[in-house]
N, C-alpha and C positions, 0 to 999 in steps of 0.2 A: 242449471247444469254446470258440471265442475270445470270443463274443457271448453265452455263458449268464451270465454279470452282467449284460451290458445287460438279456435279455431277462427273468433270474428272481434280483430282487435278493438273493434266500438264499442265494444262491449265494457270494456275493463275500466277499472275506475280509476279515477285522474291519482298518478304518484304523490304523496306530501311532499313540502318545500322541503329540502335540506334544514336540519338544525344546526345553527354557526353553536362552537362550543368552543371554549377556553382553553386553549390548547398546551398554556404556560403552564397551567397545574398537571397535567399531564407529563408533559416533558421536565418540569421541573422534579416531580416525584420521580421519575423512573431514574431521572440523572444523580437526584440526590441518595437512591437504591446504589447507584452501580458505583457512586463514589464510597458509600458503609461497605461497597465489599471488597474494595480498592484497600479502604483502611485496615479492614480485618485481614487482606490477602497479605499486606503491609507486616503485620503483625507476625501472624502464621511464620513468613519469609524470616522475618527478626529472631526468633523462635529454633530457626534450625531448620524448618519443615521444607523440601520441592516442590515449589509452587509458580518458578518464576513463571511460565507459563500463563498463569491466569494472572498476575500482573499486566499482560500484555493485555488480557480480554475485559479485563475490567478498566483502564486503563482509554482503551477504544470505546467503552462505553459511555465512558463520560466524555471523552471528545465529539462524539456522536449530538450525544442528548445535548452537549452545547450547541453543535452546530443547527439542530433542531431548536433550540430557545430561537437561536440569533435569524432562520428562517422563519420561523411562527413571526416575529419583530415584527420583521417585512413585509410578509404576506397579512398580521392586522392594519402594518402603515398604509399599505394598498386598500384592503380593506376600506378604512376612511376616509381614502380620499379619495374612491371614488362615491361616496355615500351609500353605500349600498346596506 
């Protein structure tokens, strides 16, 4: 029956572990995305074009995604030492 976990939680089958993943490649792409659109919004700006606007937002995106590297750091340095 589809509903005997809802109804009798003994039922239901043990959650998998958490999978630990890489988080620098993550944050390192998205940061290195928001800085090529930083450069191109760079560009566009040089150009003539009204843009200042997404300067600001691409701008905030890589300060972001760094603050995200320099967290991920921290949170693998904890990671290892407490061995987990």
């Amino acid at each position: 029956m589809k509903f005997a976990p809802i109804i009798d939680p003994a039922v239901r089958k043990p959650a998998p572990k958490p999978v630990r993943v890489d988080l620098r490649k993550v944050f390192g792409i998205g940061t290195g995305l928001w800085a090529a659109a930083l450069v191109i919004v760079l560009i566009l700006v040089s150009l003539g074009h009204a843009t200042e606007s997404l300067i600001v937002v691409c701008a905030s995106g890589v300060i972001i995604g760094l603050l995200l590297l320099i967290w991920e750091f921290f949170d693998r340095w904890d990671y290892r030492r407490l061995g987990l």
